[in-house]
C-alpha positions as a Markdown table, in Angstrom:
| # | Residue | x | y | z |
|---|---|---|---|---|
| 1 | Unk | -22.4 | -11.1 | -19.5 |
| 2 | Unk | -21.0 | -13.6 | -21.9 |
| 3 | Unk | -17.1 | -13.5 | -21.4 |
| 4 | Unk | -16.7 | -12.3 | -25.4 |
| 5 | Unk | -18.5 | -9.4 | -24.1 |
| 6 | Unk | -16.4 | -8.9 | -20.9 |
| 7 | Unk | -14.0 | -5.9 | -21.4 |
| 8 | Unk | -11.4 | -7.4 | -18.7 |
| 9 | Unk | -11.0 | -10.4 | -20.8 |
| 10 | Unk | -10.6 | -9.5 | -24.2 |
| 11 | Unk | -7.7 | -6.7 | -22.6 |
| 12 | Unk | -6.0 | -10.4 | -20.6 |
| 13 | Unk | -6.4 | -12.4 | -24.2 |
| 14 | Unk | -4.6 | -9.1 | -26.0 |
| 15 | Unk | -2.4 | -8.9 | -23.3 |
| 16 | Unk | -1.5 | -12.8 | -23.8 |
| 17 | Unk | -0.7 | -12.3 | -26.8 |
| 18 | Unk | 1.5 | -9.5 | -26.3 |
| 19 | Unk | 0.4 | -6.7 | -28.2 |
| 20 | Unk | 1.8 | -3.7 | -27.1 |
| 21 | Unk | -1.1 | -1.5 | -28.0 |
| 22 | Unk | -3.0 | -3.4 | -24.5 |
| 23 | Unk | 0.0 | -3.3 | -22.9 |
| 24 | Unk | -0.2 | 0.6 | -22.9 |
| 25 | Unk | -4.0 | 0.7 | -22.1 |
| 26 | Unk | -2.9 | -1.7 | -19.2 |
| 27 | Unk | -0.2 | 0.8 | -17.4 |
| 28 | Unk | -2.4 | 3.7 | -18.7 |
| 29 | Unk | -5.7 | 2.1 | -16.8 |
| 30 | Unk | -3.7 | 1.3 | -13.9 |
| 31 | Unk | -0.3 | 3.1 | -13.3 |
| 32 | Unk | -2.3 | 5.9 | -11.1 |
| 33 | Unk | -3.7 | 4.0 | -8.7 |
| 34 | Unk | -0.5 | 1.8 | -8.2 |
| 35 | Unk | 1.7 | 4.7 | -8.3 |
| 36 | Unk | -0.4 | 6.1 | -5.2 |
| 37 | Unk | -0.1 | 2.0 | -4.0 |
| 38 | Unk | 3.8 | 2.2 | -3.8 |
| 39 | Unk | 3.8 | 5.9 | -2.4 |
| 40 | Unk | 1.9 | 4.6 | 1.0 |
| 41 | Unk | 5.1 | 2.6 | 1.3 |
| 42 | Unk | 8.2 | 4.0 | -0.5 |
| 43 | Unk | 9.3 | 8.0 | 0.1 |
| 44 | Unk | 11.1 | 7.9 | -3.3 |
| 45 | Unk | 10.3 | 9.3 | -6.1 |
| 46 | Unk | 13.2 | 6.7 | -7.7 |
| 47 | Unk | 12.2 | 3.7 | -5.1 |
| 48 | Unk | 8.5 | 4.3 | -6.6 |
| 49 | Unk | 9.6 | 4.1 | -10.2 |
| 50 | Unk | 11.6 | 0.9 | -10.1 |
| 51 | Unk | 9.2 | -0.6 | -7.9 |
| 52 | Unk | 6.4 | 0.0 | -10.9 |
| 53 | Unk | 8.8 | -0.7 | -13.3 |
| 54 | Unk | 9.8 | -4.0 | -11.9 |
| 55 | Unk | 5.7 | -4.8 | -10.9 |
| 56 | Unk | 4.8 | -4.2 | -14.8 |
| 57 | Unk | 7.9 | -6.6 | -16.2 |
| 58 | Unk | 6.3 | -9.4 | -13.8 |
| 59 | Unk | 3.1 | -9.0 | -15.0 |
| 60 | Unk | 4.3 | -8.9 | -18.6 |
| 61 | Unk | 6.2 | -11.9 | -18.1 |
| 62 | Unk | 3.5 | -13.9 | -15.9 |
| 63 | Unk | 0.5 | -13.1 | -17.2 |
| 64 | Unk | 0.0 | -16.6 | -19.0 |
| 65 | Unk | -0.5 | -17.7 | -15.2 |
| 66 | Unk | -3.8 | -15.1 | -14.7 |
| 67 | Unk | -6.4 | -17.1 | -13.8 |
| 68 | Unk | -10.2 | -15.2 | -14.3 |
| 69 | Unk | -12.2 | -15.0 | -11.1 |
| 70 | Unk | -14.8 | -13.0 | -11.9 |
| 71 | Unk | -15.2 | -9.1 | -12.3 |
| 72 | Unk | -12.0 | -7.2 | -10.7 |
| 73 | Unk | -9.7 | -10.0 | -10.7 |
| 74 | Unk | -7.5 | -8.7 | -13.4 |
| 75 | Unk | -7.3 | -5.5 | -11.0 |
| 76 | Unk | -6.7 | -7.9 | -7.6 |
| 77 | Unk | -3.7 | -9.6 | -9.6 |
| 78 | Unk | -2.1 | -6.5 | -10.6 |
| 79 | Unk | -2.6 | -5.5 | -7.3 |
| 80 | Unk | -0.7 | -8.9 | -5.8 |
| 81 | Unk | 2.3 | -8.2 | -7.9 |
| 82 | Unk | 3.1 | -4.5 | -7.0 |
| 83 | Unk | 3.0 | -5.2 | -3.1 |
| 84 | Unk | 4.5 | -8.8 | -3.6 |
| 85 | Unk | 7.1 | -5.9 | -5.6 |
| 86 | Unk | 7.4 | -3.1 | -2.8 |
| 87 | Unk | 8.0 | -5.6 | 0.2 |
| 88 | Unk | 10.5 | -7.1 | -1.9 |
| 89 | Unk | 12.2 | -3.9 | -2.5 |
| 90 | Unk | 11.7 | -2.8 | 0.7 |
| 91 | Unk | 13.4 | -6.2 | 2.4 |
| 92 | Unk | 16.2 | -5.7 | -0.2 |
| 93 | Unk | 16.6 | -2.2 | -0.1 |
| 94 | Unk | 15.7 | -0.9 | 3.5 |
| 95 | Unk | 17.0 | -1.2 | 7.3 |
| 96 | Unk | 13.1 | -2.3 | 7.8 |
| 97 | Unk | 13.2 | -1.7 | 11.6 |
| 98 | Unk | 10.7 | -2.4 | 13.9 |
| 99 | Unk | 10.7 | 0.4 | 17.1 |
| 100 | Unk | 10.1 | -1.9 | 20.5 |
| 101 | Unk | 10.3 | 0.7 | 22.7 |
| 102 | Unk | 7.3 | 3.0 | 23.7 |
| 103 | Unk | 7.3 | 6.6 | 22.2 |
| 104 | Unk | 7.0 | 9.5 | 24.4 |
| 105 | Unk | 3.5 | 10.7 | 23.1 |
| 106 | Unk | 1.3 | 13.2 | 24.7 |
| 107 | Unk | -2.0 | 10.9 | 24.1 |
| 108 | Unk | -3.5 | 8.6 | 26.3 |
| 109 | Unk | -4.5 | 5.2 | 25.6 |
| 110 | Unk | -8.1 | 5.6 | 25.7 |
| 111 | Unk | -8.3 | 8.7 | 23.4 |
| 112 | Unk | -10.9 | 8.5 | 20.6 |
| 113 | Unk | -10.2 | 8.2 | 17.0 |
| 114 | Unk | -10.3 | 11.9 | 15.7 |
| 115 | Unk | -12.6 | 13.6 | 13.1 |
| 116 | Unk | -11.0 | 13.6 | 10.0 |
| 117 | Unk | -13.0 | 16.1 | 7.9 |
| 118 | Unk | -11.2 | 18.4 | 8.3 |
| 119 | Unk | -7.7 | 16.6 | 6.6 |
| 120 | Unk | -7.4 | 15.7 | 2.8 |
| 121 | Unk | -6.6 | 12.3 | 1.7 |
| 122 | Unk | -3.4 | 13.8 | 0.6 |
| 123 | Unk | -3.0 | 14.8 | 4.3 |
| 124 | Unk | -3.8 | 11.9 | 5.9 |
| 125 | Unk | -1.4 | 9.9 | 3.1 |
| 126 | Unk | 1.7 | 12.5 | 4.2 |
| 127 | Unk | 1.4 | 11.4 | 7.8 |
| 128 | Unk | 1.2 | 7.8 | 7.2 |
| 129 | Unk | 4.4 | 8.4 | 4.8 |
| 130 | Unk | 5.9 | 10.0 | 7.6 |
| 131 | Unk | 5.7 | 7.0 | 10.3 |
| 132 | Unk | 8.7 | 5.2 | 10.7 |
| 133 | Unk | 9.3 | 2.1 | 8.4 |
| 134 | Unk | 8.1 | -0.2 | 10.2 |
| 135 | Unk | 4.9 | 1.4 | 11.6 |
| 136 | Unk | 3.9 | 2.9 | 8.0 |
| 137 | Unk | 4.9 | -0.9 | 6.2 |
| 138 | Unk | 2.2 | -3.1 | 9.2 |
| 139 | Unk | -0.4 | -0.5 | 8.8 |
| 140 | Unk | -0.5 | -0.3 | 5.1 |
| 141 | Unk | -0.7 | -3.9 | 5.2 |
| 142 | Unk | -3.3 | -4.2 | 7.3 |
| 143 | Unk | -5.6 | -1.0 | 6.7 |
| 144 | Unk | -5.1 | -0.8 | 3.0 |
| 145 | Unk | -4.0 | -4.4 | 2.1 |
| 146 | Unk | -6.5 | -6.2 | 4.4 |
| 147 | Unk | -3.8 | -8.3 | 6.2 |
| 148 | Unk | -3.8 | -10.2 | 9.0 |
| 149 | Unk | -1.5 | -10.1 | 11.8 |
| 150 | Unk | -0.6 | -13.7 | 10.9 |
| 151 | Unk | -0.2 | -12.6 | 7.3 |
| 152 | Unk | 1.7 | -9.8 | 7.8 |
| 153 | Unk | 4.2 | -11.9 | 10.6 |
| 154 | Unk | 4.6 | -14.2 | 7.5 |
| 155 | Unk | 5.3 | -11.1 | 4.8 |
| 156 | Unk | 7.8 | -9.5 | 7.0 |
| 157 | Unk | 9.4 | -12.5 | 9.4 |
| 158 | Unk | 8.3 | -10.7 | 12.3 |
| 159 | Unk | 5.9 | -12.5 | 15.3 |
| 160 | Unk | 1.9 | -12.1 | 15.5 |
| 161 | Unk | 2.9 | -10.0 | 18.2 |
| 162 | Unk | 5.4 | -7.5 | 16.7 |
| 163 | Unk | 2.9 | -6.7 | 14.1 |
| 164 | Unk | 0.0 | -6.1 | 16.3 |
| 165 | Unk | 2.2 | -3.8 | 18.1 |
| 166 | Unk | 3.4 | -2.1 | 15.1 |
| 167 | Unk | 0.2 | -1.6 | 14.0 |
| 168 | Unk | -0.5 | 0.2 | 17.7 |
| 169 | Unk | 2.1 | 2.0 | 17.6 |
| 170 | Unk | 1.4 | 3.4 | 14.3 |
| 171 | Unk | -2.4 | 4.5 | 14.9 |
| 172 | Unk | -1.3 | 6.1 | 18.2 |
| 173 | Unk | 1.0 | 8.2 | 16.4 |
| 174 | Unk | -0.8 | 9.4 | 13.6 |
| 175 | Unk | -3.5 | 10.6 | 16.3 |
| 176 | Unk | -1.0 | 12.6 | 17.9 |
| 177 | Unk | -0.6 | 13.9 | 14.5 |
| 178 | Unk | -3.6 | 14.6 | 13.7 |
| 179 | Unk | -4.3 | 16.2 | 16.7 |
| 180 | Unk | -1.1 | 18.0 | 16.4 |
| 181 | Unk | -2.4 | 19.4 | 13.2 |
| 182 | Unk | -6.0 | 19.8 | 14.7 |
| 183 | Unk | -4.3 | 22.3 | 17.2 |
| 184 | Unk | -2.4 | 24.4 | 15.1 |
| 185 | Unk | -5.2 | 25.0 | 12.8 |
| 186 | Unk | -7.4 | 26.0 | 15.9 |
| 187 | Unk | -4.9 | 28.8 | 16.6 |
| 188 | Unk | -4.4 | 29.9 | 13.3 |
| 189 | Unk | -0.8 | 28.8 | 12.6 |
């Protein structure tokens, strides 16, 4: 497809120049699915708001610097910003702490994942929200986000080590949710 033809880069030339009517098809196109980004990490309403807010001022204000990779990349860079956005609120704005000490949880080590047919995505999100801080922020970053350990030690000042145990610790709750929930709906409650 010749790049006149390419929808993503005649929106980025409108957008370079500023016109406010691509702005709008911008945060319309997008302000969904970033709004569910932001809501994996922040439990604000408020928190979720600024955090967008702030995201689409960057990208206003840096999109002279948006380089075209190919189909998506318009996407991948909003993308950047708004979790470049929501760990910098979060570090600003949040005792980010990370638990070192074992939960009591009624699961073994060697349990298998559970089926999840039987939860929403709207379920499944709620639990993750639920985790503590610092379980919900390394598992978000490396289920959703694709993150390394490495990558996410270097996002958060944390070790390799703290992340990979975060990360643990976070799946091995939301089992024991899940399961929790599993339970309750098998005996009617």
């Amino acid at each position: 497809m010749p790049q006149e033809d390419n929808p993503e880069i005649r929106l980025v030339k409108r957008l370079v120049i500023k016109e406010q009517t691509a702005w709008k098809e911008l945060y319309n196109s997008y302000s969904r699915e970033l709004t569910s980004v932001c809501r994996r990490y922040l439990k604000g309403q408020d928190d979720i708001h600024d955090v967008l807010q702030n995201g689409f001022i960057k990208m206003f204000h840096s999109i002279d610097s948006f380089k075209y990779m190919g189909p998506g990349s318009l996407k991948a860079w909003i993308m950047r910003i708004i979790i470049n956005e929501v760990l910098q609120y979060i570090r600003k704005f949040s005792k980010m702490e990370f638990s070192v000490a074992d939960e009591e949880l009624t699961i073994l080590d060697n349990d298998e994942e559970p089926e999840l047919t039987d939860f929403s995505m709207e379920d499944l999100l709620t639990m993750i929200r639920s985790l503590p801080d610092g379980y919900r922020i390394v598992f978000n970053l490396y289920v959703f986000e694709s993150k390394s350990h490495r990558e996410i030690a270097e996002l958060l000042s944390i070790s390799e080590g703290s992340s990979a145990s975060q990360l643990h610790k976070a799946k091995r709750k939301l089992v024991h949710q899940i399961n929790t929930c599993k339970q309750l709906k098998n005996k009617g409650l």
